[in-house]
C-alpha positions in Angstrom: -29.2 -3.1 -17.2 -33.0 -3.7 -16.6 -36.0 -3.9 -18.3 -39.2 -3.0 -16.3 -42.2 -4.1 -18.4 -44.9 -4.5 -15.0 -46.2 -3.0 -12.3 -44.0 -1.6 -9.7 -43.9 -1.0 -6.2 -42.1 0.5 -3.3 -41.1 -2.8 -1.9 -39.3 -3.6 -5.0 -37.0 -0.2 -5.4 -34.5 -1.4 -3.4 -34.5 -4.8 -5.5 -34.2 -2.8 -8.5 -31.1 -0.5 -7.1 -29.3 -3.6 -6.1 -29.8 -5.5 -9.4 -28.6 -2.2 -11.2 -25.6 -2.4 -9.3 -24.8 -5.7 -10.4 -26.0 -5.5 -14.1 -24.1 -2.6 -14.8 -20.8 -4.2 -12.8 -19.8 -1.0 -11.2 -16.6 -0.1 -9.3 -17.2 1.0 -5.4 -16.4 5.0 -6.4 -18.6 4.4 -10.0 -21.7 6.2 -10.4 -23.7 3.7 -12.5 -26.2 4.5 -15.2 -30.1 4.5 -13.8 -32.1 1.6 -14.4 -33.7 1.1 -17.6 -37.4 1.0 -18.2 -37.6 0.2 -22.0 -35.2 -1.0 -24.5 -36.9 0.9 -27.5 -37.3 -1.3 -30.7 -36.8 -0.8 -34.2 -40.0 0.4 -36.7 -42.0 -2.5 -37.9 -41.5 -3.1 -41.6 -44.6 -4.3 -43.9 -44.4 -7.2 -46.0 -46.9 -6.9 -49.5 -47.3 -10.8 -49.2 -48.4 -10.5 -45.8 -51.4 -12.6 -44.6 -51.9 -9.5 -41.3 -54.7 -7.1 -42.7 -52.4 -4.4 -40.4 -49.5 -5.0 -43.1 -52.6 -3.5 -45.9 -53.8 -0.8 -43.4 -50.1 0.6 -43.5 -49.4 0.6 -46.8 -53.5 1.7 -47.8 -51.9 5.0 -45.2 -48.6 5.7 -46.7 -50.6 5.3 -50.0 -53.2 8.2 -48.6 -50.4 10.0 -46.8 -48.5 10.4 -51.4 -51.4 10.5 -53.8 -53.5 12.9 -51.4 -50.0 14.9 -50.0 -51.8 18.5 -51.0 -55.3 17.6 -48.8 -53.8 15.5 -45.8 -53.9 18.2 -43.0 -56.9 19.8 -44.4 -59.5 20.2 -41.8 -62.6 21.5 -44.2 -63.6 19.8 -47.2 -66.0 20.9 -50.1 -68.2 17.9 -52.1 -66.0 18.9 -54.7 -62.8 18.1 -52.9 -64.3 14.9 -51.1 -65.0 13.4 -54.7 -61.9 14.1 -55.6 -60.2 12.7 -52.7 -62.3 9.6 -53.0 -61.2 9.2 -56.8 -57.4 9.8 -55.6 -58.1 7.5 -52.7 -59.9 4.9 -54.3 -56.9 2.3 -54.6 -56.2 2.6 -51.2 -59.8 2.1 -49.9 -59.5 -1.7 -52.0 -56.3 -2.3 -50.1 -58.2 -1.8 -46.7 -61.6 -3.6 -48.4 -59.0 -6.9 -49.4 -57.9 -7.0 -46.0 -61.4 -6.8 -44.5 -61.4 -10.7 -43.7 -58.0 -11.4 -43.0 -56.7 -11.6 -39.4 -55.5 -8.7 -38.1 -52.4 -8.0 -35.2 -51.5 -4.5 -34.7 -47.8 -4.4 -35.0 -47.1 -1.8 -31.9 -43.6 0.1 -31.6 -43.6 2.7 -28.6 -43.6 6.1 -29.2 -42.3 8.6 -26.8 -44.7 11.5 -26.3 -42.4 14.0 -28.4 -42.5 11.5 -31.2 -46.3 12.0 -33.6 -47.6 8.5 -34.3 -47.1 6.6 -37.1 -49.6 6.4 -40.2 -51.8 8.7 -38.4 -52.6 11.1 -40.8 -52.7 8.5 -43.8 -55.7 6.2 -42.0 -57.4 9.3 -40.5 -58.0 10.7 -44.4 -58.7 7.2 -45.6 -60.8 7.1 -42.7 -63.3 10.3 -43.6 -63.0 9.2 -47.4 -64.8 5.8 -46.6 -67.2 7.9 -44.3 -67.8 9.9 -47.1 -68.6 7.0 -50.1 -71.4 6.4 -47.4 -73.2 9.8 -47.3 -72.5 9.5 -51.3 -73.9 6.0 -51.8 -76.8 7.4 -49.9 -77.4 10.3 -51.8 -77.7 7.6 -54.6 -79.7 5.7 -53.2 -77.3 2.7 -53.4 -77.9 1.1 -50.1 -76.5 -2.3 -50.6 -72.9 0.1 -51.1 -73.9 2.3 -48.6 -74.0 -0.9 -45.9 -70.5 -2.5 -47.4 -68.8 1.4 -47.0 -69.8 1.3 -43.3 -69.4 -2.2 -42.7 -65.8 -1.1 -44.1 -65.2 1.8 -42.4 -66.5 0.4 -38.5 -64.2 -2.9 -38.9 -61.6 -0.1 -39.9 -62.2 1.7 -37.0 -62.5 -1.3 -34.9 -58.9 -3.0 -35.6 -57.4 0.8 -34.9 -58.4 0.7 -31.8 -55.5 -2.4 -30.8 -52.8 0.2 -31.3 -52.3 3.0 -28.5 -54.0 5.8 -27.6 -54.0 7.9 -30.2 -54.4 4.5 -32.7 -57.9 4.1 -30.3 -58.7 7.6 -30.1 -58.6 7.5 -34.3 -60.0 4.9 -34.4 -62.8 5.2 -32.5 -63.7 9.3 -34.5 -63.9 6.7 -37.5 -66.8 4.6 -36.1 -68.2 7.2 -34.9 -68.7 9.1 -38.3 -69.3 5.6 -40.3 -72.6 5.5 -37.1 -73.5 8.9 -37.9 -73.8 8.7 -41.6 -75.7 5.4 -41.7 -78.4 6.5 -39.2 -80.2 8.5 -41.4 -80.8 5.4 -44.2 -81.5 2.9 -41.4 -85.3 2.9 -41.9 -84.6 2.8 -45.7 -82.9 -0.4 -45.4 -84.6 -3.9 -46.6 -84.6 -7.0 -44.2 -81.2 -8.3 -45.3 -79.0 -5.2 -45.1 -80.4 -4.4 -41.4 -79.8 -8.2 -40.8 -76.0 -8.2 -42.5 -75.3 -5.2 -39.8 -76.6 -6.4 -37.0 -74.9 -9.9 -37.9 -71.2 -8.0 -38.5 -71.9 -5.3 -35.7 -72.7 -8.4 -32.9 -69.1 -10.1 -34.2 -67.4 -7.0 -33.7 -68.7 -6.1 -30.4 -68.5 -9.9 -29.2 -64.2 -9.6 -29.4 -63.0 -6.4 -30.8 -64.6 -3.4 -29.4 -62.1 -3.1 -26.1 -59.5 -0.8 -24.7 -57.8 -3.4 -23.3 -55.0 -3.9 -25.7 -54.5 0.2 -26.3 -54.0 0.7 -22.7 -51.3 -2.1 -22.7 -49.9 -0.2 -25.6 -50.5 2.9 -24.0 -48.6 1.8 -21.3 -45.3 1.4 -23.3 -45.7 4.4 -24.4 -45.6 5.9 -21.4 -42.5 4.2 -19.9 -40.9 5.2 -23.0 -41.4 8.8 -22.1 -40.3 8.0 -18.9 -37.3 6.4 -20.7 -36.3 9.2 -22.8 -36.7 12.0 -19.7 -34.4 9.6 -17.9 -31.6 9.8 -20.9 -32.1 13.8 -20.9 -31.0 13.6 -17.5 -28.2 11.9 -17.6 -27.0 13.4 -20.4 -28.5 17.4 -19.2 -30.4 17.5 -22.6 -34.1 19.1 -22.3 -34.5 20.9 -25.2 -37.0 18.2 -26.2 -39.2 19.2 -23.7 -39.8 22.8 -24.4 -42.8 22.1 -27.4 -44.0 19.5 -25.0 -44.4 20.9 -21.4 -44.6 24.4 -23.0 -45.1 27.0 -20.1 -44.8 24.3 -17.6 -41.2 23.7 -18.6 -38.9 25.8 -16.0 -39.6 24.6 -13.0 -39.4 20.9 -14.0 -36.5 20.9 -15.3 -34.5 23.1 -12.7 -35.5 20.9 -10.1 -33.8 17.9 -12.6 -31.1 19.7 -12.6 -30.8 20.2 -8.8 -31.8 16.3 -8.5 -28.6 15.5 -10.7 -26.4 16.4 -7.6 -28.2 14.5 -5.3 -27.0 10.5 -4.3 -27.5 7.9 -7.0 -30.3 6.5 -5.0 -32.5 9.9 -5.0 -32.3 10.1 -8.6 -33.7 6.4 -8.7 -36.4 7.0 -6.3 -37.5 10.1 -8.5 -37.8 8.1 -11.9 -39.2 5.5 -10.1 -41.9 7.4 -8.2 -42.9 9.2 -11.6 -43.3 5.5 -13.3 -45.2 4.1 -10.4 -47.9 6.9 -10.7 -48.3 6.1 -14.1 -48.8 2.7 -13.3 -51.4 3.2 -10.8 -53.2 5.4 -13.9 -53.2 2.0 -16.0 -54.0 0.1 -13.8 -57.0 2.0 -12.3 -58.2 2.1 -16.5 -57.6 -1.1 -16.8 -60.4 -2.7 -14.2 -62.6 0.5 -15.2 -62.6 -0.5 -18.8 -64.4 -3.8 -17.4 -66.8 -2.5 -15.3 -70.1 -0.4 -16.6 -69.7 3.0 -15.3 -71.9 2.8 -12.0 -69.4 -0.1 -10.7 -66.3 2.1 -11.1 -64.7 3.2 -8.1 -64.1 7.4 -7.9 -60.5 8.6 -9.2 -58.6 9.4 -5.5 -57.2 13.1 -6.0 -53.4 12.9 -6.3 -51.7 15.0 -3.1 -50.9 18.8 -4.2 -47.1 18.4 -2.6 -44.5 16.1 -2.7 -44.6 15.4 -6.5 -42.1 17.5 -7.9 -42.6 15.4 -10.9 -46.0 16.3 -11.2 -45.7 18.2 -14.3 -44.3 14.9 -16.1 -47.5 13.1 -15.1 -49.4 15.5 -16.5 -47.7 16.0 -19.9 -47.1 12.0 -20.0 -49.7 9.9 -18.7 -53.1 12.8 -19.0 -53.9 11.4 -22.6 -54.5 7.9 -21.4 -57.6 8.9 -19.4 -59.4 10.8 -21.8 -60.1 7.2 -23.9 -62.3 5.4 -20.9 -65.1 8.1 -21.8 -64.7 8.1 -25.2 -64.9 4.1 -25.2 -68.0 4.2 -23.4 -70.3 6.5 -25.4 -68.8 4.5 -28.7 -69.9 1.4 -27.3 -73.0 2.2 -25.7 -74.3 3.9 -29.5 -72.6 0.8 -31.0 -74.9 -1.4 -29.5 -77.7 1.0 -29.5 -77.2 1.0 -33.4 -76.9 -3.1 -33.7 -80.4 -3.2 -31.5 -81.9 -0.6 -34.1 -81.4 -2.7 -36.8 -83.0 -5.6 -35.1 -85.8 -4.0 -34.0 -86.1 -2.6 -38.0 -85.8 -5.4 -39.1 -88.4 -6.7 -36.7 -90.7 -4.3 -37.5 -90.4 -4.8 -41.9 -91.5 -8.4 -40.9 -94.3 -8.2 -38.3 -95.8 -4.7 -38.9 -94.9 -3.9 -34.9 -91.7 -3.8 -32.7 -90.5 -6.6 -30.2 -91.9 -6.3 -27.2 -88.5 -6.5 -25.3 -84.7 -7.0 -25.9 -84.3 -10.2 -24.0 -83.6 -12.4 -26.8 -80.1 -10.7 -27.9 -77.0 -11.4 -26.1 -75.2 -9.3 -22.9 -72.9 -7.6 -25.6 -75.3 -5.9 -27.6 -78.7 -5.5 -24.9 -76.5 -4.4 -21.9 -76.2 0.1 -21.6 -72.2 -0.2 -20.6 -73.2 3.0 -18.3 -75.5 1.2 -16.3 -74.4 -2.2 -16.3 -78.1 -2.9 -17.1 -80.4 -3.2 -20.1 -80.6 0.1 -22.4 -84.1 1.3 -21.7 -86.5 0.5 -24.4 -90.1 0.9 -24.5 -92.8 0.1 -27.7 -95.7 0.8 -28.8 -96.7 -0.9 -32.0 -94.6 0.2 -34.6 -93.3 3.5 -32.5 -90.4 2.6 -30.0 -87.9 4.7 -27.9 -84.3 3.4 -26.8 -81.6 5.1 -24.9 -79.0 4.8 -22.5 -79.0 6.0 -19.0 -75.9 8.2 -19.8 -72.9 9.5 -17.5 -75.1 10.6 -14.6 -76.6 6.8 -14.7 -79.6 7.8 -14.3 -83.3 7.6 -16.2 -84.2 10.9 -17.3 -86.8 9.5 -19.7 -84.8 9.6 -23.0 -84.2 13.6 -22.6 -81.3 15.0 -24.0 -79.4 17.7 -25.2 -78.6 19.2 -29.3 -76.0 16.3 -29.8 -77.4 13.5 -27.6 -75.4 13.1 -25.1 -77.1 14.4 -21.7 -78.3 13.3 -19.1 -79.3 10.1 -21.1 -77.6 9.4 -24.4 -79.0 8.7 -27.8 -78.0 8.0 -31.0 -76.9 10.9 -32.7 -79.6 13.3 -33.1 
């Protein structure tokens, strides 16, 4: 038995078949077991007396996930029903608010793709309730609460996103809506709140605002999948699959059934070739997720034959892409936020806005689209910043109802 944790390649299937053969000890008429890609691991279990702010986030969820059990799949909320989710939730948000300076280690476990991830619905309500003690402390006129709320709520968004991809894609949605509800108070702010988030907003975007570590995560999750389609094989059990591949379902899995009377070293090559794809998919992400958009290399279209496992990489290994876009407008309108505050703040103290961006660092001036400063022109007191978007080009700050073509904006 084998564990693949790395990158794979042709070269090494033959490597792999051999050092099956000998793991498993087989006899010469023996069909052995296929190779293994993941041992799975046991569910991580929280300690109270932990010093990992993920330990607090976990039980601030499971928390969410009892007192507020009636409203946690509820999509539309009335202001009644948020203030009374905030009042239920209140205990939990202090949990989260305790934890807000201690280190924090997402403690990943795999999760096949038929599996819902854990603590999901718990942190996305405790999510919108901190959004909504923002708009609340607003409509109060209690700034200095409004900032801590969104401080809160972005730093909780932040740590989310070193789980997987559904952790990032959460997590992400939360700092997001904590953005969005600020915006409107920004001018409102005095010197010292607008300095306290550009101060927090810079640390966060110097080390924690990266995909790196959910497409590492990501990728466990995805040879899981591959792990657990493997043991349906063997054991000619794919009723699993139906809610998951839905109407692509037949055709997969008659061909696996076919593929079972086939030689030991066609099944291999199968697993193996449906892995490797999914490598190449992190891989690719991975350098993407370094490079500003306009540096990125074009996705090469995957052949239309010769993939009869096709339908797995679709089912499997699609929701991994989606984050790269949704990482790069959150970054680009994090920063664009951080540099409004500055330039607030700038303007509260001198009467006009700075004349450029040059003295803030790479993290916060650079557009992550264009790999280049966000554009930024002033005039006195009046100024206009934006990023050059997804097309990469300058389309003179134009853009649509929500802000986000051609160039991108903060939040309308």
């Amino acid at each position: 038995m084998i564990n693949v944790h790395c990158k794979i390649y042709d070269k090494s299937l033959w490597i792999l078949l051999v050092c099956t053969l000998i793991a498993v000890g087989c006899k010469p008429n023996e069909t052995p077991h296929l190779p293994k890609w993941i041992q799975e691991e046991k569910a991580y279990i929280p300690k109270s007396d932990s010093g990992n702010a993920f330990d607090a986030y976990v039980f601030a969820a499971l928390e969410a996930e009892n007192k507020a059990k009636n409203y946690i799949k509820r999509v539309n909320f009335t202001p009644g029903i948020k203030r009374k989710i905030m009042n239920l939730l209140s205990p939990a948000c202090e949990k989260i608010r305790h934890a807000h300076n201690k280190k924090f280690e997402f403690k990943f476990v795999p999760t096949p793709q038929e599996e819902s991830s854990t603590y999901q619905l718990g942190w996305s309500l405790l999510g919108k309730t901190l959004v909504w003690n923002i708009e609340f402390a607003i409509f109060q006129n209690n700034y200095q609460e409004a900032v801590s709320y969104f401080l809160l709520g972005t730093k909780f968004g932040v740590n989310l996103l070193k789980g997987g991809a559904i952790d990032a894609s959460l997590g992400f949605t939360i700092i997001d809506a904590c953005r969005v509800a600020i915006k409107p108070a920004m001018v409102s702010l005095n010197n010292n709140q607008l300095e306290i988030i550009f101060k927090e907003l810079y640390a966060m975007l110097q080390t924690d605002i990266s995909i790196q570590n959910a497409l590492k995560n990501e990728y466990q999750n995805m040879l899981l999948s591959v792990q657990h389609l493997q043991d349906a094989f063997e054991n000619d059990n794919y009723q699993y699959l139906q809610p998951i591949l839905g109407s692509d379902y037949k055709d997969p899995v008659q061909f696996l059934r076919k593929l079972k009377k086939k030689s030991y070293e066609t099944r291999v090559k199968y697993f193996h070739s449906l892995m490797e794809e999914g490598s190449v998919i992190y891989e690719k992400l991975s350098q993407d997720s370094l490079l500003p958009l306009t540096k990125r290399e074009p996705w090469k279209p995957l052949p239309k034959r010769n993939r009869p496992w096709k339908r797995f990489s679709k089912h499997f290994f699609s929701g991994i892409k989606s984050i790269l876009n949704v990482y790069d407008r959150t970054l680009a309108r994090t920063r664009m936020l951080a540099i409004n505050a500055f330039i607030l703040k700038s303007i509260k103290e001198k009467g006009v806005s700075p004349k450029n961006l040059d003295s803030l660092a790479d993290v916060i001036r650079i557009d992550p689209y264009s790999g280049k400063d966000f554009i930024y022109h002033a005039d006195g007191a009046d100024y206009v910043l934006y990023s050059v978007g997804e097309n990469g080009k300058d389309n003179g700050g134009v853009s649509n109802d929500i802000g986000t073509s051609p160039d991108l904006i903060l939040e309308p």
